[in-house]
N, C-alpha and C positions, 0 to 999 in steps of 0.2 A: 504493500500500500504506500509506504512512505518512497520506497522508488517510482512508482506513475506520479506522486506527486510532485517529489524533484524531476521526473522526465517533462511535466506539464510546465514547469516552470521554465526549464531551459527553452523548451520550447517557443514559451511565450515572449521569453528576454531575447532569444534569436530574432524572432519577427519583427519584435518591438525595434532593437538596433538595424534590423535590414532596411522596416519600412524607415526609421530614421535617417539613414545615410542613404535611402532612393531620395528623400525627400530635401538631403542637403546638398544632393549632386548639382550640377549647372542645367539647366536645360530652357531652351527655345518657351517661351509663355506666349506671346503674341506674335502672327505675322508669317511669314514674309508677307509685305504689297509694296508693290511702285506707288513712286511718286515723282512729279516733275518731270515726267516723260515728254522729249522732245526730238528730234530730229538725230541728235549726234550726243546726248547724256540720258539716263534717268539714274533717280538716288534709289534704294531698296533701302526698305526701312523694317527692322524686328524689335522687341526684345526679350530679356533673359532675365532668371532669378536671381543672377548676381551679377557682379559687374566683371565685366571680361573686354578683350581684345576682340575685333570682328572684321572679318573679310569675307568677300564675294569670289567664289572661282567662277571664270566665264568662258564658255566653249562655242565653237559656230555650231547651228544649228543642221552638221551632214549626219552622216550614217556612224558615223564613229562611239562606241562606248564612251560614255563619260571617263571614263578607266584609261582609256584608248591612250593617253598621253597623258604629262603634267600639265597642269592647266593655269593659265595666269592666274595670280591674286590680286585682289586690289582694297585695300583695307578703308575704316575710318581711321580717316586722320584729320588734323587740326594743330595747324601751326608746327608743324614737323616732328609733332607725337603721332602714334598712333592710341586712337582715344579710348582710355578705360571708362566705361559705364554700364549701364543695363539697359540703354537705348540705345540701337545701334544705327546708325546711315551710312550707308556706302556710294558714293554718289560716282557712277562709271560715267568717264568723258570721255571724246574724244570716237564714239562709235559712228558707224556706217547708217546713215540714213535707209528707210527701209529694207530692214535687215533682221531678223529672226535671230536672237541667241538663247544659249542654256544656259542657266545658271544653279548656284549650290552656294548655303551661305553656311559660314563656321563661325562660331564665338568657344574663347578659350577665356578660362575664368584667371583672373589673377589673384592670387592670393593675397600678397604682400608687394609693397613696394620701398624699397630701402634705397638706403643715396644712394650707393652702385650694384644695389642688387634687385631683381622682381622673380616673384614665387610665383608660378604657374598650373594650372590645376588644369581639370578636363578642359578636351573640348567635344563639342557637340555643332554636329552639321545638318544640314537637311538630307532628306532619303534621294542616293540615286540611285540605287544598286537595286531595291525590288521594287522601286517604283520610277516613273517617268520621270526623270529631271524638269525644271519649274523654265519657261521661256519667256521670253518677250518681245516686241519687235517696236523697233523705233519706228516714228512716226512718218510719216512721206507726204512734204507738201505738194510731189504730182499726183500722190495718189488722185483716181479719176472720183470716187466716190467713198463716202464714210460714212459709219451709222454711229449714231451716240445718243444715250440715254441723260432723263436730268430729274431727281427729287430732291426734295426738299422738306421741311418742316415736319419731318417723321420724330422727333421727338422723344429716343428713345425705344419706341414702338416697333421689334424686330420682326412681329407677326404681321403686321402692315407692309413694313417693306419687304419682307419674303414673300407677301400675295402681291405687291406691284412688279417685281421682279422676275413672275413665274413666268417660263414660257420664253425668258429673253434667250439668245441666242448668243450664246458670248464668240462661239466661234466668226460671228458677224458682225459684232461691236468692239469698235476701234478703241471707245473711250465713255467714262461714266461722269457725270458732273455731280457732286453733292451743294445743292443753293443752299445752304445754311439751315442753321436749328436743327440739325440733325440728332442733337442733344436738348436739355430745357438749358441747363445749367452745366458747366465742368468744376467737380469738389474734389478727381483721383484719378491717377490712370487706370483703376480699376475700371471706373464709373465711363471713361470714355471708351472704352473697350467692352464693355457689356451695354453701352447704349446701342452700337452699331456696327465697330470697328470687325469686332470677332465675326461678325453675321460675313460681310462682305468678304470678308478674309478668305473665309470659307465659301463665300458664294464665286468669286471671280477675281478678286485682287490681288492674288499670287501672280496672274498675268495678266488680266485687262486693268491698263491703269485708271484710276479716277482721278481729279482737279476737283481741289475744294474752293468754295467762293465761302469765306466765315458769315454766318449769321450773326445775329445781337444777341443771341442765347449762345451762343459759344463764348462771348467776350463776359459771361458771368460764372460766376464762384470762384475760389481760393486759386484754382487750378488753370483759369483762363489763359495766364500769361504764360503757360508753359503749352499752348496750343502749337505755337509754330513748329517747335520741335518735330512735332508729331507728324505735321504734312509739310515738309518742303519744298520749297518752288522753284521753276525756273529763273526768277530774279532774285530769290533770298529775303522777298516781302510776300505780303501774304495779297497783293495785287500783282498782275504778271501779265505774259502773253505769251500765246503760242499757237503756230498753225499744224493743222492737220489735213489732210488734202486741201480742197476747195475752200476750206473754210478758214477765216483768223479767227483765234478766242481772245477776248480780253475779259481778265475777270478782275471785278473791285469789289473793294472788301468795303460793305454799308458802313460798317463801326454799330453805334446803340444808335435807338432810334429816340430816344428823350434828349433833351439839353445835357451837355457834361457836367450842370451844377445840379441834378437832380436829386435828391433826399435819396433815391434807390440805388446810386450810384457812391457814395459816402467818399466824393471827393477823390477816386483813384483814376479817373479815367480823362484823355482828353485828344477827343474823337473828332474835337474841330478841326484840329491841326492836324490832324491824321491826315482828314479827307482833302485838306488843301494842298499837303503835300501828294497826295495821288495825286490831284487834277494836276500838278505842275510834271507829274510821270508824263499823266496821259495823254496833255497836249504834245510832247517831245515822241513819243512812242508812234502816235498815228502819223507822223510824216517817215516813218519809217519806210524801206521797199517791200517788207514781208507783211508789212498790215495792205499798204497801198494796192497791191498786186495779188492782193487775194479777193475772188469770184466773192466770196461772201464774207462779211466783218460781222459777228454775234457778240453782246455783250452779256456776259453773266456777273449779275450784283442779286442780291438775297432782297433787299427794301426795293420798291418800285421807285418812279419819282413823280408820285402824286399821292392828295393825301393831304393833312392840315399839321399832320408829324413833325415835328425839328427833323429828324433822320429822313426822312421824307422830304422834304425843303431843302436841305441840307445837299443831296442828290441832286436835286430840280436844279437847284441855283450854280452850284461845282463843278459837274459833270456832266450834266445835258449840255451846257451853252458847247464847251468843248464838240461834244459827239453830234451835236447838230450841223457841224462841219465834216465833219470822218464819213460821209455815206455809210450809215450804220442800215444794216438789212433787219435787224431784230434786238430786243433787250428782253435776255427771259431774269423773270423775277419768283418770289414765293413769299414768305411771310405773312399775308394775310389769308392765308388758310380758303382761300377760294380763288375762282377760277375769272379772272378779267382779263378780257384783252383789248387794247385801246389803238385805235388806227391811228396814223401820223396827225397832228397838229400845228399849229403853228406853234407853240410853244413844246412841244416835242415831236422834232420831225422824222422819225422813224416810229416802229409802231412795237407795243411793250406785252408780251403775254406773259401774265402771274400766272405761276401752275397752281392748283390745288394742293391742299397738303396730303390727299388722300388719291392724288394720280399722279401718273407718267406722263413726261412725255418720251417720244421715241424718233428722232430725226434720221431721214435719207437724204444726202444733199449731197449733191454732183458742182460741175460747172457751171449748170442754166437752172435750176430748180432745188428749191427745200423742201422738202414733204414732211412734215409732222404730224404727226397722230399721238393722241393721250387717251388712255384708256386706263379706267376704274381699277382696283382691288380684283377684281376676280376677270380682271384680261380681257375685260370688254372693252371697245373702241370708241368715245365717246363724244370727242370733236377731231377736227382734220382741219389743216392748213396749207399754203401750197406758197411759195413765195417764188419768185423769177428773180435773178441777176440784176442789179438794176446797169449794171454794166454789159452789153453784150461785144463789147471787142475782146473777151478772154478768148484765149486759144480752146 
C-alpha cells in the first residue's frame, strides 16, 4: 500500500515538473501575419512567451524542399542590434516585385545578457517539414486586376467577422483592409489579440496581407500607444500609401472624433496636430508619379467627412480641400455603424461610401472599372457599385 502510494506521488511530481518546464519553454503565442506589404518589402510580424532573438528564412517559391539548401536569414534588428523582445518584426527589403516566396520564422530565447557575454536558450521555428511552408507575394503595380476586401467597426465580435468572411476566397484576394474599431478599447496584448488578431491569423494573414487605417477606438485605453508596434507600415506612421495593380491606396489615420480637450480624453491626447501634420504628408505624396499614374486613387480613413463631429470637421476642413484636387475615384469610410453613401459635391468632390459595421465590402477593379459588392453576415449580396476610370488615357 505504502509503495502505490509513493508510486502515485512520483508520479504526480513527474507531471507536475514536465507540465512545468513544457510550460517554461519559449514558444510562438501569436502570429505569423504580414504587414506593410509593398512592391519590393513586407515586415512579418509574431510573438513569443519570452523575449528572444528573431529571424525570417526566405526561399523562392520553385520545386525545391525547404531543406533543399541553407536559406538566407534576415533578423530584427535596430540600430545595429539585433533586437531582444517578445514582439518580433522582421521587415524583408529589397525583394522582387510580383514575386511569390517561402518563408519560416525562428525566435531563440535569451536568457541572460552580461557586458561580454548572452545566454541563449531554445529556439523555436514555424513547421516546414510536415506541413507546407507559409508564402507571400509582393505586390504588382501592372498587375491587370485585384480583388480586396474592407470591415470595419466589428468590435471585438469574432462570430461577426467569421460570418462576413465566409465564402471569401483568399486564393483570389490580393489584400484585406481593416477601417478601424476593430476593437472598443486597447487595455493588453492579450485583449488585442483575442478581439481579432488571432481570428484573422488563422483565417488568412499568415499570407494575405491586411492594411490597417486606426479607428478612435483603437486610440483608447492604457495600451493605445503601443498600437503601432503591432501593425507596421510602409512609411513608419500609421498614415501611408501604397499601390496594388490599378489601384493607389492612401490611408489616414481619423485620430478621436471629440475635441482633444474633452473630459473622456483626461488631457493625453492631441489629434489636432496629428491631422495637420498628415495633410502636410498628403499634399506632398499626391504629386507623386505612383499616386499620379494610377487608373484608380481610393482613400481609406475610419471617420467620414460629414457630420456636426470635431473628428468629423476636422477631416472636412484638413483633408478634403487637399483630395478635392488629387482626382480621388472613392473614400471608403465606417464608424457610424451604417451604411451611406454620398455622390460628389461641391464641397466634397468625389463620392464617400461608409460600410456598415455588420457588412463587407468586396472590390474587383481592373484599368477601366471598380465593381463593388457588400453583402450581409450570412453572404448575401446587398448593394453593388460600379465606378469607370475617370481617366481613360491609361494603357
Amino acid at each position: 500500500m505504502k509503495n502505490t502510494k509513493l508510486l502515485l506521488l512520483i508520479t504526480l511530481f513527474l507531471n507536475f515538473s514536465m507540465s512545468l518546464a513544457a510550460q517554461s519553454r519559449i514558444s510562438i503565442t501569436h502570429g505569423p501575419y504580414l504587414q506593410g506589404l509593398t512592391e519590393d518589402e513586407v515586415t512579418i510580424v509574431w510573438t513569443t512567451n519570452k523575449r528572444a532573438i528573431s529571424w525570417v528564412e526566405l526561399a523562392p517559391d520553385d520545386k525545391t524542399h525547404f531543406y533543399h539548401e541553407p536559406r538566407p536569414q534576415f533578423f530584427s534588428e535596430s540600430y545595429g542590434f539585433k533586437v531582444v523582445d517578445s514582439v518580433h518584426m522582421v521587415r524583408l527589403k529589397n525583394l522582387k516585385p510580383n514575386t511569390t516566396y517561402r518563408y519560416r520564422i525562428y525566435s531563440q530565447e535569451v536568457l541572460s545578457h552580461q557586458a561580454y557575454h548572452v545566454t541563449y536558450g531554445r529556439t523555436v521555428a514555424s513547421n516546414v517539414y510536415s506541413e507546407t511552408p507559409l508564402k507571400f507575394t509582393t505586390n504588382n503595380p501592372q498587375k491587370e486586376e485585384i480583388s480586396f476586401l474592407v470591415l470595419n467597426d466589428i468590435h471585438g465580435n469574432n462570430e461577426l467577422m467569421d460570418s462576413l468572411l465566409i465564402g471569401a476566397r483568399w486564393d483570389k484576394t490580393d489584400l484585406v483592409f481593416f477601417n478601424g474599431d476593430m476593437t472598443t478599447d486597447l487595455r493588453s496584448e492579450k485583449k488585442l489579440f483575442d478581439d481579432f488578431l488571432d481570428k484573422v491569423v488563422t483565417l488568412f494573414a499568415k499570407e494575405t496581407p491586411f492594411y490597417y487605417a486606426r479607428g478612435n477606438h483603437e486610440t483608447r485605453g492604457n495600451f493605445a500607444t503601443t498600437f503601432p508596434r503591432y501593425f507596421p507600415t510602409p512609411t513608419g506612421q500609421l498614415y501611408y500609401m501604397f499601390r496594388q495593380g490599378p489601384v493607389c491606396f492612401i490611408v489616414l489615420d481619423c485620430g478621436e472624433d471629440k475635441p482633444d480637450n474633452d473630459i473622456e480624453y483626461s488631457g493625453i491626447v492631441a489629434f489636432d496636430n496629428y491631422r495637420t501634420e498628415q495633410a502636410q504628408w498628403l499634399e506632398k505624396v499626391i504629386q507623386g508619379d505612383e499616386f499620379q499614374q494610377s487608373p484608380f486613387k481610393v482613400v481609406i480613413t475610419h471617420i467620414p467627412p460629414f457630420g456636426n463631429w470635431h473628428g468629423e470637421k476636422e477631416i472636412l476642413d484638413k483633408f478634403v480641400p487637399i483630395l478635392n484636387k488629387a482626382n480621388i475615384d472613392l473614400m471608403m469610410c465606417g464608424h457610424l455603424h451604417n451604411h451611406i453613401y454620398r455622390e460628389r459635391s461641391d464641397a466634397v468632390n468625389f463620392p464617400v461610401l461608409v460600410n456598415h459595421n455588420r457588412e463587407m465590402i468586396n472590390v474587383q477593379a481592373n484599368k477601366q472599372q471598380m465593381d463593388i459588392q457588400i453583402s450581409n453576415s450570412g453572404g448575401k449580396q446587398v448593394k453593388a457599385f460600379h465606378f469607370k476610370t475617370q481617366n481613360n488615357s491609361y494603357p
